[in-house]
BAFI-3210 file (N, C-alpha, C; in Angstrom, 3 decimals, decimal comma, padded with zeros to 6 digits):
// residues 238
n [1|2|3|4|5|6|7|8|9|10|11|12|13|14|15|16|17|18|19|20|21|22|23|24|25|26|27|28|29|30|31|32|33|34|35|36|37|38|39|40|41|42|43|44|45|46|47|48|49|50|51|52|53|54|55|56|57|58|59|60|61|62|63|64|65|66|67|68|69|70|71|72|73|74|75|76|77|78|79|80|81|82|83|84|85|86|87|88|89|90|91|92|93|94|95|96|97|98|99|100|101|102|103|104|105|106|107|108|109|110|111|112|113|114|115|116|117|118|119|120|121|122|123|124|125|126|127|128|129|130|131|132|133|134|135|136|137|138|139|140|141|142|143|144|145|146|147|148|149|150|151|152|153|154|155|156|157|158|159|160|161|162|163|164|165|166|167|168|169|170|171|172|173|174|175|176|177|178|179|180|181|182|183|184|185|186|187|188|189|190|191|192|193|194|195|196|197|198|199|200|201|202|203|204|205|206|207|208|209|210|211|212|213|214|215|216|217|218|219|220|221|222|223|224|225|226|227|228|229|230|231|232|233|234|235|236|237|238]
n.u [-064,435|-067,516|-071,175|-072,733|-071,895|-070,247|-068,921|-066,384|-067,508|-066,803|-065,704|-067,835|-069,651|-068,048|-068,028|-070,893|-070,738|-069,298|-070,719|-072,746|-071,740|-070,994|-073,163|-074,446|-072,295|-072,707|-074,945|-073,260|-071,990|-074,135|-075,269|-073,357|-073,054|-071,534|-071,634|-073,568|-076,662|-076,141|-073,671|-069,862|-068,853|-068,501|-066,063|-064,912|-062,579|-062,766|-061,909|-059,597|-059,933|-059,841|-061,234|-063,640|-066,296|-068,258|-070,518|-073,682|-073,502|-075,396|-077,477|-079,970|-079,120|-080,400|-081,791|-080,271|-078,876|-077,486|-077,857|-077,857|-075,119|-072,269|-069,994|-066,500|-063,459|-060,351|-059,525|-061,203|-063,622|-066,937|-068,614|-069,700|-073,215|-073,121|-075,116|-076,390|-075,335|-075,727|-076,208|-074,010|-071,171|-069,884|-068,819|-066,048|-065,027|-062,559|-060,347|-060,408|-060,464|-057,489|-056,345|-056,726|-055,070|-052,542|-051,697|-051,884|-052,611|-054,656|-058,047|-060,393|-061,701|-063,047|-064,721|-065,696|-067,730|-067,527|-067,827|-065,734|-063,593|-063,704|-062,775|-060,428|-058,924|-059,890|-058,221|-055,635|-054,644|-052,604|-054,087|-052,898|-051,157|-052,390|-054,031|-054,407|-056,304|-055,570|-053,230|-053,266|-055,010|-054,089|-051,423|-050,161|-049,826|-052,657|-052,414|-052,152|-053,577|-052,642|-054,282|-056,748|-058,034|-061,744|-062,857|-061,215|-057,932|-056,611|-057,164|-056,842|-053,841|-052,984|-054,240|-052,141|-049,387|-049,292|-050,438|-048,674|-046,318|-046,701|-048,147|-051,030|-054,053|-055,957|-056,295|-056,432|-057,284|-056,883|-058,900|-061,152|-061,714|-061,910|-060,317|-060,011|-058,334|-058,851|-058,243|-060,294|-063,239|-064,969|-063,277|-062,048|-064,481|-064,799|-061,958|-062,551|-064,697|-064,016|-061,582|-062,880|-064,166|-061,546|-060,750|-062,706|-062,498|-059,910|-060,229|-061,666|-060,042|-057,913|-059,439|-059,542|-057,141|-053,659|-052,359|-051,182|-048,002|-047,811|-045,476|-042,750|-042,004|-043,865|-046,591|-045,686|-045,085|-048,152|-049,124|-048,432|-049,189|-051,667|-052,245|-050,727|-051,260|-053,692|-056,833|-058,117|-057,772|-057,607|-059,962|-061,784|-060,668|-061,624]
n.v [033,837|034,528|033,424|034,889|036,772|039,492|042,549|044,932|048,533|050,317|048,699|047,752|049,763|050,418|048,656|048,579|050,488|049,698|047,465|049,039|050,836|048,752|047,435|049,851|050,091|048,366|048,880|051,092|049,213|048,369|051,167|051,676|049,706|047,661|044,476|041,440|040,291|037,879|038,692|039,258|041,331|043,381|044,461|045,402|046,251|046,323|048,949|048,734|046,443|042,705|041,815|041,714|042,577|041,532|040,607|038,577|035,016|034,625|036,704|038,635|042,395|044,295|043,261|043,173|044,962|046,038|044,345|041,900|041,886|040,310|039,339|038,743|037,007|037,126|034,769|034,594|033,278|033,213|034,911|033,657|033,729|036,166|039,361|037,924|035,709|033,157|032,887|031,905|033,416|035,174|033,687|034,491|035,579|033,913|034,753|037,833|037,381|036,784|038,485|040,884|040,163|039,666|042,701|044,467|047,261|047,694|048,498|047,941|045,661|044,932|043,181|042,675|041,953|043,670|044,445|045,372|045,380|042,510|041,131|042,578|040,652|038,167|037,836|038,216|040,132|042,836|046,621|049,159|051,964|054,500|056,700|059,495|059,829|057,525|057,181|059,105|057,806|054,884|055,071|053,718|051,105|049,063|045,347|042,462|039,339|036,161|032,863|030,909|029,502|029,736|030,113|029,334|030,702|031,025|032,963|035,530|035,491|035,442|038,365|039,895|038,870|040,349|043,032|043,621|046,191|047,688|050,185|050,713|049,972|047,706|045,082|042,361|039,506|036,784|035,151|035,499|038,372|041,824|042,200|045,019|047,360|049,565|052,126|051,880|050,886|052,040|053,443|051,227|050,587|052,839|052,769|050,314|051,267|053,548|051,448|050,122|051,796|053,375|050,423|050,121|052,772|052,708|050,045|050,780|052,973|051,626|049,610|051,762|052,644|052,885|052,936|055,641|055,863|057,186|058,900|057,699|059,451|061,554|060,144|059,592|062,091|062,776|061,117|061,439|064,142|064,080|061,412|063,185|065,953|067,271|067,181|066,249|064,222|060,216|059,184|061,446|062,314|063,756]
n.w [074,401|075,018|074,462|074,058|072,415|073,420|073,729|075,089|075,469|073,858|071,453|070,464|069,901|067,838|066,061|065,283|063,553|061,827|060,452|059,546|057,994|056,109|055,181|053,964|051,648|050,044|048,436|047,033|044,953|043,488|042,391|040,965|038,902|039,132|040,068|039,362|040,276|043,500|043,434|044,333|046,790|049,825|052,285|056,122|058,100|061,304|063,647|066,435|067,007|066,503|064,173|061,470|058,802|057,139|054,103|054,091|052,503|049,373|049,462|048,751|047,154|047,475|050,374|052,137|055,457|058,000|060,355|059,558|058,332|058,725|061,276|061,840|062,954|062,304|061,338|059,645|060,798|061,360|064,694|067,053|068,001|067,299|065,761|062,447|062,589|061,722|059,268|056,743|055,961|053,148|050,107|049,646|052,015|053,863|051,899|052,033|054,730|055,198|053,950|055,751|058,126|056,585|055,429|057,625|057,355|056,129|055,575|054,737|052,002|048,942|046,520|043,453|040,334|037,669|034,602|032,517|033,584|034,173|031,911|030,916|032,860|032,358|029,855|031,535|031,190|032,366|033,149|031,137|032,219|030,739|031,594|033,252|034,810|036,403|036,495|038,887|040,616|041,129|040,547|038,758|036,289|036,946|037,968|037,326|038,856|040,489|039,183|041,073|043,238|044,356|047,346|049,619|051,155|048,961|046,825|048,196|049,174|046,602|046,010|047,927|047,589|044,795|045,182|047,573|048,384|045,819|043,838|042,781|044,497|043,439|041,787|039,217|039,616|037,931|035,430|036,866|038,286|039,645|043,106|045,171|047,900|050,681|052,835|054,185|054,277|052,212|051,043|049,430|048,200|046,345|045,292|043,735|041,311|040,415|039,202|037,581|035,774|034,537|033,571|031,790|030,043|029,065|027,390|025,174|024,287|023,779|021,012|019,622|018,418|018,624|021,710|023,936|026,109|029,517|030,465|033,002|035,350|034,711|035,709|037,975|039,539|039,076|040,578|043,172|043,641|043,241|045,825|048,134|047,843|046,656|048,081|051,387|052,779|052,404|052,054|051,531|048,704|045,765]
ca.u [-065,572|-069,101|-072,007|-073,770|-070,855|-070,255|-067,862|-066,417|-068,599|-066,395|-065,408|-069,312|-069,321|-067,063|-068,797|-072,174|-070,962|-068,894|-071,849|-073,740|-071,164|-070,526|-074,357|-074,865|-071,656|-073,019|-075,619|-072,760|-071,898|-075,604|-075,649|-072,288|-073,179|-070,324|-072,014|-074,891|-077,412|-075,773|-072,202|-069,960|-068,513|-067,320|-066,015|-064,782|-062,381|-063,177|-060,948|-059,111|-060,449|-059,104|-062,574|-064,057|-067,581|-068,595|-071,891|-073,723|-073,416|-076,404|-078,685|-079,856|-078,658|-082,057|-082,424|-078,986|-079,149|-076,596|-078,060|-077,366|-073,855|-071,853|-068,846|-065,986|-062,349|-059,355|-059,203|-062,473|-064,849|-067,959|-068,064|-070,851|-074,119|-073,044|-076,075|-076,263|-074,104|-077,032|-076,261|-073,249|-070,410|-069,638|-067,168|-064,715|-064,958|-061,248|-059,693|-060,563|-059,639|-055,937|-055,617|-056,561|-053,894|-050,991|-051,804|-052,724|-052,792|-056,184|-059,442|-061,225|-061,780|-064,230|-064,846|-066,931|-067,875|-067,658|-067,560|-064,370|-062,020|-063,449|-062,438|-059,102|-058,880|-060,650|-057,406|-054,816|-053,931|-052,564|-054,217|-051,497|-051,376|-052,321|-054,462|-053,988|-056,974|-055,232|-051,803|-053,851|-055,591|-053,327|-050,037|-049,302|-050,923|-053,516|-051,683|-052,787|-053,242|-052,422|-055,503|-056,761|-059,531|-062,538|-063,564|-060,198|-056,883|-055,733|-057,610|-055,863|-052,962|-052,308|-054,028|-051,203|-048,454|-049,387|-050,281|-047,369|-045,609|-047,276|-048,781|-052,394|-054,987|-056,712|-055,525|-057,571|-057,137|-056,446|-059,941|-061,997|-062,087|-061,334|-060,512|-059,413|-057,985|-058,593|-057,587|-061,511|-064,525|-065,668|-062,102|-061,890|-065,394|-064,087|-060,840|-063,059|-065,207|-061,935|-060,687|-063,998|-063,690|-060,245|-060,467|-063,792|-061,874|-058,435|-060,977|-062,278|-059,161|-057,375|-059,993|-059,742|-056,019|-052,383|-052,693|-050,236|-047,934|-047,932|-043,719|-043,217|-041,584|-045,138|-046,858|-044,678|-045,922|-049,473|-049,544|-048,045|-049,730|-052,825|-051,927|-050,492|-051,414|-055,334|-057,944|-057,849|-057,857|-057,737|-061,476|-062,532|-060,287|-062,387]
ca.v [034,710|034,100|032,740|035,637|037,822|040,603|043,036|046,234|049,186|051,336|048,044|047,659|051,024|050,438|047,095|048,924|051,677|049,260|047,273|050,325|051,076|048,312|047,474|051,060|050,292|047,661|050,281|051,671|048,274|048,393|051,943|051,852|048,301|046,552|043,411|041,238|039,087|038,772|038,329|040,328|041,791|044,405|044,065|046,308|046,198|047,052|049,564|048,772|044,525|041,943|041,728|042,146|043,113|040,925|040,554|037,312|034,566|034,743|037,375|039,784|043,209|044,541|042,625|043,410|045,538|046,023|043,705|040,661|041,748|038,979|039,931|038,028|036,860|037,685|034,006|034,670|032,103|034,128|035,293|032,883|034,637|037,869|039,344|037,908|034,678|031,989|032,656|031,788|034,305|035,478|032,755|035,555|035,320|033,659|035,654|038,991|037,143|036,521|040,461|041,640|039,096|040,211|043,413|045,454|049,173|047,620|048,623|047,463|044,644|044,718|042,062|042,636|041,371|044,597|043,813|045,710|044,875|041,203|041,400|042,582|039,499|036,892|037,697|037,894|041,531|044,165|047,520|050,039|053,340|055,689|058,406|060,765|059,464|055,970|057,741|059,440|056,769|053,790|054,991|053,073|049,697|047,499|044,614|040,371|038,469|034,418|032,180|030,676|028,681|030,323|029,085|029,231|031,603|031,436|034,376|036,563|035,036|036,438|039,149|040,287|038,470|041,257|044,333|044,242|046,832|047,702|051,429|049,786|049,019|047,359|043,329|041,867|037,878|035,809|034,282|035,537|039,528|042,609|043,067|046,350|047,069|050,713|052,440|051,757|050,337|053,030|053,873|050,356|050,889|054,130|051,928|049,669|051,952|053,616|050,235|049,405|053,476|052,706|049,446|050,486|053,797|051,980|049,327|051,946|053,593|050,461|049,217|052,627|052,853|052,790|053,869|056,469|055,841|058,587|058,654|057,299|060,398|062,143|058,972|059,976|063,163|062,820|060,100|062,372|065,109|063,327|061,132|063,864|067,521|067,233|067,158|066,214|062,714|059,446|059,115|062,629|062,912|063,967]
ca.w [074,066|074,997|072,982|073,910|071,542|074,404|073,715|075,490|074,787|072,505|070,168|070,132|069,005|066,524|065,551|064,936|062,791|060,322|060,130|058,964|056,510|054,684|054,369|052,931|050,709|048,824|047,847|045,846|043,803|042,721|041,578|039,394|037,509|039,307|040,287|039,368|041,327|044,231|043,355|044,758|048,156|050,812|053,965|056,775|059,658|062,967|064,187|067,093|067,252|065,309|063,760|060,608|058,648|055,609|053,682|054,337|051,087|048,439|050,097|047,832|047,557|048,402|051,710|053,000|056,693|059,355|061,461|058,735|058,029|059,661|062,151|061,675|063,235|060,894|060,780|058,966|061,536|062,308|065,621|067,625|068,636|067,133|064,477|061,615|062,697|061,615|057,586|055,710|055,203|051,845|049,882|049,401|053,342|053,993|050,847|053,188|055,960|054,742|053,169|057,006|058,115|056,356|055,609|058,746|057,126|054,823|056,097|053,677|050,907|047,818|045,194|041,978|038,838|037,091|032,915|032,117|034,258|034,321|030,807|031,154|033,860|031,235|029,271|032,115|031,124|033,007|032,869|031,108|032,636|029,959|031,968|034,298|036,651|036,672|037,784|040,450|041,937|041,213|040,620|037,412|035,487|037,346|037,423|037,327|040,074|039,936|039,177|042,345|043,436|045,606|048,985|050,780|050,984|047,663|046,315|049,357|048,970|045,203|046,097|048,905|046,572|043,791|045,826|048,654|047,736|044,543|044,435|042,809|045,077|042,954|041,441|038,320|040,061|036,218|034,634|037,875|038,217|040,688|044,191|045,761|048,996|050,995|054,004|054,941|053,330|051,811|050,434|048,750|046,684|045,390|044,307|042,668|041,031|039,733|038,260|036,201|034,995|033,965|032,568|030,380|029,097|028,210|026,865|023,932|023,063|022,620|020,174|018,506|018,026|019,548|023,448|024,023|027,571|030,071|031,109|034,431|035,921|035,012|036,287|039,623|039,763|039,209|042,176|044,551|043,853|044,039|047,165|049,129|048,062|046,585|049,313|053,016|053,379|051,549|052,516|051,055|048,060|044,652]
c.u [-066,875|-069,974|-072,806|-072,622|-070,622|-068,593|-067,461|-067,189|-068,044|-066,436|-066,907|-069,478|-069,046|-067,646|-069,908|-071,640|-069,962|-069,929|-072,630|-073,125|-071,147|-071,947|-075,025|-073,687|-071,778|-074,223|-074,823|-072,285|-072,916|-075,316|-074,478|-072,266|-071,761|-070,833|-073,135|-075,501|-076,739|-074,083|-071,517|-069,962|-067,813|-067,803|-065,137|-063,812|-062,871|-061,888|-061,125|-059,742|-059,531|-060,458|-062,872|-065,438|-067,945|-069,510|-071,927|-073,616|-074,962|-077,920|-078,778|-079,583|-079,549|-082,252|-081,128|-078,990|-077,858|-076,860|-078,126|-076,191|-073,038|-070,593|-068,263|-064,362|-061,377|-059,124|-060,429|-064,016|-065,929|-068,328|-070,243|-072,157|-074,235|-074,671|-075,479|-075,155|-074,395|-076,767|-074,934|-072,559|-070,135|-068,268|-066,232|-064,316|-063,321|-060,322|-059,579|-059,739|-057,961|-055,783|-056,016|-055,276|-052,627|-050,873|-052,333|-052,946|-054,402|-057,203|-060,638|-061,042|-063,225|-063,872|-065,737|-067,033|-068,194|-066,939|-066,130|-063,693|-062,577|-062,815|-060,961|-058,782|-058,713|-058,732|-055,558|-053,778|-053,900|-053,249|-053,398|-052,262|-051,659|-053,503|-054,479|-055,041|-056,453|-053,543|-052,493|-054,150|-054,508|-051,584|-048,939|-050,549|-051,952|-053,048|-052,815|-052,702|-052,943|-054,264|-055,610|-058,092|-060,480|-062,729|-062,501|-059,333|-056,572|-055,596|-056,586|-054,382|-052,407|-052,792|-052,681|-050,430|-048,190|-049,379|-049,271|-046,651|-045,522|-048,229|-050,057|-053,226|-056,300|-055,947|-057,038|-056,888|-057,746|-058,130|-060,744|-062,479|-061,259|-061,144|-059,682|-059,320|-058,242|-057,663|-058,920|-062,678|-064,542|-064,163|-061,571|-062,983|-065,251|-062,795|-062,003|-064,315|-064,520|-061,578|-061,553|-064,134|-062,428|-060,002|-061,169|-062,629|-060,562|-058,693|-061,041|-061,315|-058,264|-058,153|-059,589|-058,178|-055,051|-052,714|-051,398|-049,861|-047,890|-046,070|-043,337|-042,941|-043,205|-045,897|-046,689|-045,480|-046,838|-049,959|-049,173|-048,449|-051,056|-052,844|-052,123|-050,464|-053,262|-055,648|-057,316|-057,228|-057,919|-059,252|-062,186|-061,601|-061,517|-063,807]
c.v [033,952|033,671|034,005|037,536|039,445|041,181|044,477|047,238|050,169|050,249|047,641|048,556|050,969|049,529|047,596|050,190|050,812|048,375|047,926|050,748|050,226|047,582|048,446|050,915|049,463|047,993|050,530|050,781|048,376|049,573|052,233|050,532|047,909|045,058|042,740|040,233|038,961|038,294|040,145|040,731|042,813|043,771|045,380|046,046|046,967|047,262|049,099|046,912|043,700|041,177|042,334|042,056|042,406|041,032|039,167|036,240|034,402|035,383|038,584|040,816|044,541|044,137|042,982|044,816|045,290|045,055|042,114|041,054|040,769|039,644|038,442|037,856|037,242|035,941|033,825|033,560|033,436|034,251|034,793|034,119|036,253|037,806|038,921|035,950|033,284|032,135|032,708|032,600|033,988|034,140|033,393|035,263|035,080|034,385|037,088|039,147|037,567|038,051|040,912|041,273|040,270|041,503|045,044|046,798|048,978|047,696|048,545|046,709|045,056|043,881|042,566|042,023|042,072|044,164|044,105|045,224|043,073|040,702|041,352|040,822|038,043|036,656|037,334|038,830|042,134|045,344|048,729|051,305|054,373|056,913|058,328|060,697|058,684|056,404|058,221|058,333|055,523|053,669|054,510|051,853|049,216|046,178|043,243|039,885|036,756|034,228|031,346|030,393|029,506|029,823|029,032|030,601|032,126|032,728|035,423|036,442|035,681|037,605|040,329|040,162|039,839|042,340|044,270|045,425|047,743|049,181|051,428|049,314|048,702|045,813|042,895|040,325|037,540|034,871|034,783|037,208|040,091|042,418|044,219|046,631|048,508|050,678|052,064|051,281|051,147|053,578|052,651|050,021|051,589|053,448|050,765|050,058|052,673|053,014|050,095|051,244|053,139|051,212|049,506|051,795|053,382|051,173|049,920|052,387|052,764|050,366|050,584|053,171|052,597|053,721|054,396|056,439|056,974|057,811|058,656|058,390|061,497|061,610|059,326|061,115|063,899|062,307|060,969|063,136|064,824|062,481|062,748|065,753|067,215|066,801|066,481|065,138|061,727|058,981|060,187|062,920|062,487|063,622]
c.w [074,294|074,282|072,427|072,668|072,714|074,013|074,688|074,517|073,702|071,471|070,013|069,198|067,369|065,226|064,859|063,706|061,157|059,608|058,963|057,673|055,437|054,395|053,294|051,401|049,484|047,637|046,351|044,660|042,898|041,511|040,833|038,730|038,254|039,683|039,440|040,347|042,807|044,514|043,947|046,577|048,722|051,612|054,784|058,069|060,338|063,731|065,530|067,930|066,216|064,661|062,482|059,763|057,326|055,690|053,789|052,326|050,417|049,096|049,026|047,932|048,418|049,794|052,742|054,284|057,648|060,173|060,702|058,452|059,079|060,026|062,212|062,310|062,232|060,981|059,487|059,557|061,953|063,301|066,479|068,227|068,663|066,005|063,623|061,571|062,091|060,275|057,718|055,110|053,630|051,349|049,670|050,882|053,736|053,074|051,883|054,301|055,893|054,282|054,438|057,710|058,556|055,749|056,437|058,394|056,018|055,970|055,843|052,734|050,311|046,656|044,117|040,899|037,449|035,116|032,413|032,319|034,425|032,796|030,566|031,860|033,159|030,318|030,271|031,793|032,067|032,493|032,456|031,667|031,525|029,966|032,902|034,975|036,639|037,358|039,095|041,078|041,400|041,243|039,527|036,882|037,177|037,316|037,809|037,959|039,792|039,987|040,266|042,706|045,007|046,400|049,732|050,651|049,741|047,417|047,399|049,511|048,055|045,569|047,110|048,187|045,202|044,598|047,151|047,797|046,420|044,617|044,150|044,187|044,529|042,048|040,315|038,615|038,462|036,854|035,951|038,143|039,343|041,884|044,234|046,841|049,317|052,023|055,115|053,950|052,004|050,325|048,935|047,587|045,920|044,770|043,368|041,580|040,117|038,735|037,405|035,104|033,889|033,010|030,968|029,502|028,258|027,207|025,193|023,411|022,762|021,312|019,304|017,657|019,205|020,786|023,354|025,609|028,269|030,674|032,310|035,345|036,065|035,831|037,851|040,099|039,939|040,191|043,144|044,547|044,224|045,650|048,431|049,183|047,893|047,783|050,379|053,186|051,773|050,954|051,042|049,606|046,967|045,220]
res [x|x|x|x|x|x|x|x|x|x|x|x|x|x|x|x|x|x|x|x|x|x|x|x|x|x|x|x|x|x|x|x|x|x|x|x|x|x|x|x|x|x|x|x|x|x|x|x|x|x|x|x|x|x|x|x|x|x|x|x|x|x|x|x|x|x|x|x|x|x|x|x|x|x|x|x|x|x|x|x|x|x|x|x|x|x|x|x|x|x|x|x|x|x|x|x|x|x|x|x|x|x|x|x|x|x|x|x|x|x|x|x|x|x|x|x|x|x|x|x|x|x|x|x|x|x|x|x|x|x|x|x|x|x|x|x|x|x|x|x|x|x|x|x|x|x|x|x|x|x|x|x|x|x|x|x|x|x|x|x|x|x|x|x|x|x|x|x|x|x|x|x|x|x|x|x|x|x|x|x|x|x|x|x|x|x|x|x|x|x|x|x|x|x|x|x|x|x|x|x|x|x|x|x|x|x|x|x|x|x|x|x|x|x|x|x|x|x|x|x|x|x|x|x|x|x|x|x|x|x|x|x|x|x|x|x|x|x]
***
């Protein structure tokens, strides 16, 4: 690859519009209190590359633009002379990397530092299932990821380790907080958006008494109906 980052003109395409998204999606961390200062990340594959869309590291959320989002390898190296290539991917950066990796059906990663669910995390609890949005969108508990040092794989590592297989996309990583995995950017802020919903409401009626389980056969039933009858798409549901 060149210095000058040249790509065919559709994965350009493609390049410019995840860009666009996952600068507008950090928008949505702001306006649901999931982050502060500028902790905190999405990222984006790029359909049909082995390329992906992070935020640069300690830029505020204010200053953030498509044309500073940093384009990245799935080994997670930023991609020479592309925009944005001159700052310092996000330290989640390789964590991302590694969940594009070994999970090719994710199209998205988000990190936060949302109070609830860092909470849950702090303790190294699972989230129990006991409502009927948390069967919809997750399928069952929230479960714990291993503890795992930032700046390399690890983090991606437990996260994959926990969600393979697991109908959650969403992992509270032990003493550190959320990520959440979509089908697309956009799909993975709405999972984490979701999880801090869910962790705050389970939050409250613990404190206020015995949580009552929902029986997994319902559990079953609420996910599938959600999944695969409600609205169009994974994108457009609720």
């Amino acid at each position: 690859m060149s210095d000058a980052a040249t790509f065919a003109p559709e994965v350009q395409e493609a390049i410019d519009a995840v860009r666009a998204d996952v600068a507008r999606l950090h928008a949505e961390l702001v306006r649901y209190n999931l982050v502060i200062w500028t902790g905190g990340n999405v990222s984006g594959r790029v359909p049909g590359a082995d390329l992906f869309v992070i935020k640069p590291s300690g830029v505020s959320y204010d200053d953030l633009a498509p044309e500073n989002m940093i384009l990245c390898d799935l080994d997670g190296n930023a991609i020479p002379g592309a925009p944005g290539s001159e700052r310092s991917p996000s330290s989640d950066t390789a964590a991302h990397a590694y969940v594009y990796r070994h999970m090719p059906e994710v199209g998205g990663v988000v990190h936060t530092h949302s109070t609830f669910a860092v909470a849950w995390a702090a303790r190294g609890e699972e989230i129990p299932c006991v409502i009927t949005g948390m069967a919809d969108e997750f399928g069952g508990p929230i479960p714990v990821g291993p503890f795992a040092i930032i700046g390399d794989d690890s983090i991606g590592r437990g996260i994959v380790e926990t969600l393979s297989g697991h109908r959650s996309r969403a992992v509270l990583m032990q003493n550190h907080g959320p990520f959440t995995i979509g089908v697309s950017a956009k799909d993975a802020v709405k999972a984490a958006v979701m999880c801090e919903d869910a962790a705050r409401t389970v939050h409250y009626a613990r404190e206020a008494g015995p949580l009552v389980p929902i029986p997994q056969d319902r559990i079953d039933a609420l996910y599938n109906r959600y999944q695969n009858v409600y609205g169009q798409s994974t994108d457009d549901r609720r």
